[in-house]
MIVO-879141 format. One line per field, with one value per residue (C-alpha): y, z, x; residue in three letters. Coordinates in steps of 0.5 Angstrom, whole numbers, plus 500, padded with zeros to 3 digits. Example, Ala and Ser with C-alpha at 12.3 -4.5 7.8 and 13.67 -1.06 7.14 Angstrom:
2
Y = 491	498
Z = 516	514
X = 525	527
type = ALA	SER
% end
This chain:
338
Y = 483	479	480	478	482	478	471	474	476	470	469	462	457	455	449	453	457	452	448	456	456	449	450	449	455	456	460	460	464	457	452	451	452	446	449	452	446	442	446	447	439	437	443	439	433	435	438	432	437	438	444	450	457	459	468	473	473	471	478	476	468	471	477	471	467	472	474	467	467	474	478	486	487	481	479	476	474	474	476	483	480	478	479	480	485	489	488	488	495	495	489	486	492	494	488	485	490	486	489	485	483	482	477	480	475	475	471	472	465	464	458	457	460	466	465	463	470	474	471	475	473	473	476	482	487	491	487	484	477	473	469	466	465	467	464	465	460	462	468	473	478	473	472	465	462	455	454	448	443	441	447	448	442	445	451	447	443	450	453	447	448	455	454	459	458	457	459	459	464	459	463	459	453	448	452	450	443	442	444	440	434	435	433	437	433	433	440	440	436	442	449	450	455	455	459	458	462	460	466	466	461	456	460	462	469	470	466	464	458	457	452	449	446	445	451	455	454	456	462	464	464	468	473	473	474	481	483	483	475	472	471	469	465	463	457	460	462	456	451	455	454	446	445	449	445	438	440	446	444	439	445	449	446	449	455	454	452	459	462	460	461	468	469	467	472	477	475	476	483	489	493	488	488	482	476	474	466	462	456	457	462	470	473	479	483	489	495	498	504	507	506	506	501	506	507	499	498	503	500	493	495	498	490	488	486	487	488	490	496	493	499	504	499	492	489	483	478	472	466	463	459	465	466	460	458	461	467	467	464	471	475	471	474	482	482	479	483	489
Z = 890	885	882	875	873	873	875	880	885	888	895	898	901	909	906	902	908	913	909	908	916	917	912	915	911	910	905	898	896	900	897	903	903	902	900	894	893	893	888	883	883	882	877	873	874	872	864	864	864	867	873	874	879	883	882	884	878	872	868	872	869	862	863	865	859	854	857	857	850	848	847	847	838	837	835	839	834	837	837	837	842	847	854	853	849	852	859	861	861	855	859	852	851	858	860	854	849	843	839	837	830	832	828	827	828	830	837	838	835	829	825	823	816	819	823	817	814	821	821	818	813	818	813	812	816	816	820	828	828	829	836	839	838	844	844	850	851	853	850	855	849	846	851	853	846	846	842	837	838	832	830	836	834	827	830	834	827	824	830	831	823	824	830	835	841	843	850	852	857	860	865	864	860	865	863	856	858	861	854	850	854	854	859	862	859	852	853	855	850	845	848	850	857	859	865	869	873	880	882	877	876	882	887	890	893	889	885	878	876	870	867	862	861	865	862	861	869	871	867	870	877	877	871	878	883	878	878	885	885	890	895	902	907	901	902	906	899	895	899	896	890	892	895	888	884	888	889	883	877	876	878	872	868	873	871	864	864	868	863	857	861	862	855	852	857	855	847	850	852	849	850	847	840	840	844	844	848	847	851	857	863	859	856	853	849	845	846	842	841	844	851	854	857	863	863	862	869	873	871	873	879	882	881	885	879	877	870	867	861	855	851	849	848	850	857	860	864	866	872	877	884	888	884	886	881	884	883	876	875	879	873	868	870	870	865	861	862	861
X = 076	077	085	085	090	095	097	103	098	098	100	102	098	098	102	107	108	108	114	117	117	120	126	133	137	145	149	147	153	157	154	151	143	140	134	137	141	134	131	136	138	130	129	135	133	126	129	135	139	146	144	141	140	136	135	130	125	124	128	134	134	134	138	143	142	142	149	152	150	152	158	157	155	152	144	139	132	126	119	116	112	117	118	125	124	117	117	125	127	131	135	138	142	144	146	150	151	146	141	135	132	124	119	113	107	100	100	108	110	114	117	124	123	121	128	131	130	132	139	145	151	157	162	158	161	155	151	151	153	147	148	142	134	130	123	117	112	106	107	104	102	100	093	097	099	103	108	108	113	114	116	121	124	125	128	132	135	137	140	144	146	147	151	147	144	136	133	126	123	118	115	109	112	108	102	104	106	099	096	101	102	109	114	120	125	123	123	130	132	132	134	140	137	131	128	122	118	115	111	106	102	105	103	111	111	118	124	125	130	135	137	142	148	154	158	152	151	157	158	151	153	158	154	148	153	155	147	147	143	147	142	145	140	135	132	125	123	126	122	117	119	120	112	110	113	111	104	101	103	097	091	094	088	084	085	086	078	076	080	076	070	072	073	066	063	067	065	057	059	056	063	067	069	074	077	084	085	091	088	092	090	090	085	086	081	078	074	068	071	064	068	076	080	081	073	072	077	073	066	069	072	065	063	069	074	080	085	089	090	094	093	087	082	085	085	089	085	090	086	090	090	088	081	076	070	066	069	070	062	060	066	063	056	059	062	057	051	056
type = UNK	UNK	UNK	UNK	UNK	UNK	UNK	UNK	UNK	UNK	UNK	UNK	UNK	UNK	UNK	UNK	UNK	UNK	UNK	UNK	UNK	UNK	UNK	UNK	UNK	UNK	UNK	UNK	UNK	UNK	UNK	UNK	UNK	UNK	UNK	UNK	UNK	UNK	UNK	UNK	UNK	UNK	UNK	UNK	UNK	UNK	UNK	UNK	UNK	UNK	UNK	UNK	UNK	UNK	UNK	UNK	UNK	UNK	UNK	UNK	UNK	UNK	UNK	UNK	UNK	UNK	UNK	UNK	UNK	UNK	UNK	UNK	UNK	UNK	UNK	UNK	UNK	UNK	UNK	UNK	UNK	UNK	UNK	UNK	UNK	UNK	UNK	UNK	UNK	UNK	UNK	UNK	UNK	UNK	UNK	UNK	UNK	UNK	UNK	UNK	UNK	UNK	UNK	UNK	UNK	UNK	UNK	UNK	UNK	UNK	UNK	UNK	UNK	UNK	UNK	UNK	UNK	UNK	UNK	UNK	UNK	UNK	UNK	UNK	UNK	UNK	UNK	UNK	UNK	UNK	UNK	UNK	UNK	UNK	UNK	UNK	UNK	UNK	UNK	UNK	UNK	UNK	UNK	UNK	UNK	UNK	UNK	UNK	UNK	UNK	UNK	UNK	UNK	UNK	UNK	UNK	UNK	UNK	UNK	UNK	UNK	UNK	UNK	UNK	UNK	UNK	UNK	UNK	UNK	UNK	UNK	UNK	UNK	UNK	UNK	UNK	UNK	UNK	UNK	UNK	UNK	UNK	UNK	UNK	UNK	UNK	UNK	UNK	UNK	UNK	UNK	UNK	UNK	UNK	UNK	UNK	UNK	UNK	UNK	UNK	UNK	UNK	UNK	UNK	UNK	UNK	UNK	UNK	UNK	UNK	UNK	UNK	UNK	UNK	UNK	UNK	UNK	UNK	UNK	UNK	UNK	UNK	UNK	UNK	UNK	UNK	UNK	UNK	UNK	UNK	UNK	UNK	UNK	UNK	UNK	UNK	UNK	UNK	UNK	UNK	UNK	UNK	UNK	UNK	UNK	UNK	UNK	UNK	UNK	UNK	UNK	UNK	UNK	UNK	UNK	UNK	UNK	UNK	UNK	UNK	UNK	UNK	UNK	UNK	UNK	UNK	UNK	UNK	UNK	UNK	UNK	UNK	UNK	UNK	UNK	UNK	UNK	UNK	UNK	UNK	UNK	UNK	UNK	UNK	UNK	UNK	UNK	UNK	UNK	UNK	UNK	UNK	UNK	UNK	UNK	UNK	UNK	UNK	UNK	UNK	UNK	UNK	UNK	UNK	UNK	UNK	UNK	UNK	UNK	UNK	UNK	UNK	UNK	UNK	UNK	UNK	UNK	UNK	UNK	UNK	UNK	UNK	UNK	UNK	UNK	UNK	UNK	UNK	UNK	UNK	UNK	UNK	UNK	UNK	UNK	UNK	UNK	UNK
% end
């Protein structure tokens, strides 16, 4: 089959799992795994940053983050788009108390007017206090959208001004970067928090890292160890994030091209109303409504492909390591003659 459904799916590598095989492992939760203690240090380093965690997943490194900024009433601003907000199980206010003020926009991105308007007056007893601005690139609901930078540094100027705190859900921040050309420590100069993810389009069976200043990291230990995040003998999963980041953040490119390939013969098809591309490795797309998204799957999936339902009539595709140019060639070929 070829898995299109999300670029979580991958599976390590024969060099990712020799390097996994070979890693000498002690106690995270000591300090002792060398491993880890690699991982979270070179993570720092890459972002200029002061340190960094290693957790199980993306969710946990935000959930994290949100809580260090937070206190139990307060306000988070971010896009209705938001994996924060969609697809972390209520998170924000099950964790941290806080309640969301949501932007509305086309591709999940927002300026720092839009954030201007969404921030309340403290003296107004009737309202949460507005405490952090969360933004997340790429935008996955966004078919892969990148933020502009500029746009990023102009958020950061007024968060500074309006003394709240800025975290960027990066879960596919290098595949933004290989868009932008930007480098990780320009992106560290302007968040406060940033998490990134390892097992999606890097290829790592497992594990996201967050990253932050020193109070940040360490108020994030002990709010990981409260959300059962204390791994003990990690290191055989950390290595793996160690080898991803060394050896698969310059493929991203690769997978962005098929993407676009995908896209334009998604556009040929007689099935389909109109495709959503962000640049990157998502494409997601509307049905006519001669046809469902779960009547689209089947019809897919007796081709050999796989997606996934979005909606009613949309369906997410997303390219990654694990799908060859062949294989997005032959995609290209169903699913334009549908």
């Amino acid at each position: 089959m070829i898995d299109l459904r999300s670029d979580t799916v991958t599976r390590p590598s024969a060099g990712m799992l020799e390097q996994m095989m070979k890693a000498s492992v002690g106690d995270m939760v000591f300090g002792e795994d060398p491993q880890v203690n690699e991982l979270e240090r070179m993570s720092a380093e890459m972002f200029g940053m002061d340190g960094a965690i290693f957790c199980p997943s993306g969710t946990m490194t935000n959930q994290i983050a949100i809580k260090v900024h937070t206190r139990p009433g307060d306000e988070v601003i971010c896009s209705r788009m938001a994996h924060i907000y969609l697809f972390e199980g209520g998170g924000v206010a099950f964790n941290s108390g806080a309640s969301v003020a949501l932007i509305d926009t086309e591709k999940g991105t927002f300026t720092a007017e839009d954030v201007k308007q969404h921030i309340n007056n403290p003296d107004d007893p009737h309202k949460a206090f507005t405490r952090l601005v969360e933004v997340e690139n790429t935008v996955n609901r966004g078919a892969g959208a990148c933020w502009d930078f500029e746009q990023l540094k102009r958020i950061r100027d007024l968060c500074d001004y309006r003394h709240l705190g800025f975290h960027l859900d990066g879960a596919r921040l290098f595949n933004a970067m290989a868009v932008d050309g930007r480098k990780p420590e320009e992106y560290g100069a302007i968040f406060d928090s940033i998490s990134i993810c390892l097992s999606k389009g890097l290829g790592a069976p497992v594990g996201s890292v967050l990253i932050g200043n020193r109070e940040i990291i360490k108020q994030g230990v002990r709010i990981r160890k409260a959300f059962g995040g204390a791994m003990r003998q990690a290191g055989y999963i950390a290595a793996a994030g160690i080898y991803a980041l060394r050896n698969n953040v310059a493929r991203l490119a690769d997978d962005h091209r098929n993407a676009a390939s995908l896209a334009d013969a998604l556009k040929l098809s007689n099935f389909v109303e109109k495709v959503n591309y962000g640049g990157t490795n998502i494409v997601i797309f509307t049905l006519r409504p001669v046809i469902t998204a779960n009547e689209y799957l089947e019809k897919i999936r007796a081709k050999g492909i796989l997606a996934l339902k979005t909606g009613e009539r949309s369906i997410r595709m997303v390219t990654h390591l694990d799908v060859s140019d062949e294989q997005v060639a032959e995609a290209c070929k169903i699913l334009a003659s549908l």
